[in-house]
N, C-alpha and C positions, 0 to 999 in steps of 0.2 A: 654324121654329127657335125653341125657347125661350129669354128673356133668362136672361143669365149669374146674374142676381142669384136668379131661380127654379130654376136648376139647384142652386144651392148653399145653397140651403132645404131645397130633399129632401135632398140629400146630410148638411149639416151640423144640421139639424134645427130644430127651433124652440127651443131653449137658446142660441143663439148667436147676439152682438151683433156687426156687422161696422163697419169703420171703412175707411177710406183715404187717406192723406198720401201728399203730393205737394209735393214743393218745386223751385222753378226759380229759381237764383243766379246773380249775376255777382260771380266770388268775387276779386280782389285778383290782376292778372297781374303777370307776370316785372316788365317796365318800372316799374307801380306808377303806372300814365297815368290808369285806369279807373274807376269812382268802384264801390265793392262795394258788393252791393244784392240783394235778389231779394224774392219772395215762397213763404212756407209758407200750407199749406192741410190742414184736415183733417175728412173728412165722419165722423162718427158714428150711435150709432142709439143710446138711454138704455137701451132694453129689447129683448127679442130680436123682431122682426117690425116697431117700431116706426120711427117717421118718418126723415127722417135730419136732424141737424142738423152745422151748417157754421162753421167760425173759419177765416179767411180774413185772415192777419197780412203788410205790408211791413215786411222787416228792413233796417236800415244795418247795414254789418260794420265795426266800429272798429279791429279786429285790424291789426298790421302786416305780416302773413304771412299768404298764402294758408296754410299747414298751421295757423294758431291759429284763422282764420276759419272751415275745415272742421268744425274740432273745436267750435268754439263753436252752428255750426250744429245738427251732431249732438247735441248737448245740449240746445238748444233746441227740437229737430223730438222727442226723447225726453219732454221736459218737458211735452211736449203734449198729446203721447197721454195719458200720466196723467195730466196736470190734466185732460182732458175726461173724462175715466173717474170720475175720483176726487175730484177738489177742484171737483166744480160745486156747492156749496152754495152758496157768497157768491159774490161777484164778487173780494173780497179774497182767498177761498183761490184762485180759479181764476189773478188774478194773480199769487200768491205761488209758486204752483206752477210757474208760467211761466219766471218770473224767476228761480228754486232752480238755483243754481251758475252762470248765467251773468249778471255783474253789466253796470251800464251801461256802462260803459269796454268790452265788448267789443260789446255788440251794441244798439241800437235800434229800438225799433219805434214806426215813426210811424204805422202805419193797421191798422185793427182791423177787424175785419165777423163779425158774429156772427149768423148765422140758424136759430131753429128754437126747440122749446117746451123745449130743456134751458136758456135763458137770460130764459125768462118769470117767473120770479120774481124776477129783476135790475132796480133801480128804476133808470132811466134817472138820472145823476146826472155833474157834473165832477168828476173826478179828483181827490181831495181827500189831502194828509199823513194823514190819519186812515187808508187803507186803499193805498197806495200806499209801497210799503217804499222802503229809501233804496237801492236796486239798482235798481228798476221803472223802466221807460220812463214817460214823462208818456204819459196817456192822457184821451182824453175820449169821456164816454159822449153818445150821440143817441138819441132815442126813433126809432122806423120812422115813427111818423107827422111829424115835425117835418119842416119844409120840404127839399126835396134841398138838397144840399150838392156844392160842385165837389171832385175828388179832388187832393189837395194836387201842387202841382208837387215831385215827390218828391226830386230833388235839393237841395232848400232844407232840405232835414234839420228841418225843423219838426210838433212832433206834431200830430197829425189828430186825427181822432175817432173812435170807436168806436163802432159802427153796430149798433144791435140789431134781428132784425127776427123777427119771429113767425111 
């Protein structure tokens, strides 16, 4: 049996980039006990045949309603796909794009992970005012080679860093 990913080579030809998002939430219940949280994930490929690269984001939901949390979701899992399509130039378009329509009062993102050669022209650097809009979550960049780092205890709501890897 051939993989899934060769079948839909012949089928859809070599013109075609493929992607796939996948998000797993704990969105805001009835009680209001639960702390909302989850993670968004999204594998891409820059050209049609080519590698695949990966953003790998935890969100906090600030929302006071599961139905504004949904929505915020969706717009953020939206924001994605086209910022990795479209705004990979800088790292400031990729974040701006991220960030477009849903400000910080709704959502947070404390941890970033970025793998693949669409983020190799990204100079590893801290999260500076200069490229961080006044909506953007604090973010901090790590080069692949800098020493590991432990994964934030994620209920301390404090931003992590953002993990580039090649």
């Amino acid at each position: 049996m051939e993989p899934a990913s060769d079948a839909i080579k012949q089928t859809r030809g070599p013109q075609t980039r493929f992607f796939s998002f996948v998000d797993t939430v704990s969105a805001r219940n009835f009680a209001g006990t639960n702390e909302p949280h989850g993670w968004m994930g999204l594998r891409f490929q820059l050209h049609p045949g080519g590698l695949p690269n990966d953003v790998l984001l935890h969100i906090n939901l600030l929302d006071p309603s599961n139905l504004l949390q949904q929505e915020a979701i969706g717009i953020l899992g939206v924001n994605l796909i086209y910022a990795a399509f479209h705004e990979l130039q800088t790292k400031e378009s990729f974040l701006e794009g991220l960030a477009q329509d849903v400000v910080k009062e709704r959502i947070e993102i404390d941890y970033v992970d970025l793998r693949g050669a669409a983020f190799e022209s990204w100079i590893a650097a801290p999260c500076s005012p200069t490229w961080c809009t006044r909506d953007s979550p604090r973010l901090y960049f790590s080069p692949r080679r800098a020493p590991a780092f432990r994964r934030p205890r994620l209920s301390t709501r404090k931003p992590s860093c953002l993990r580039r890897e090649l």
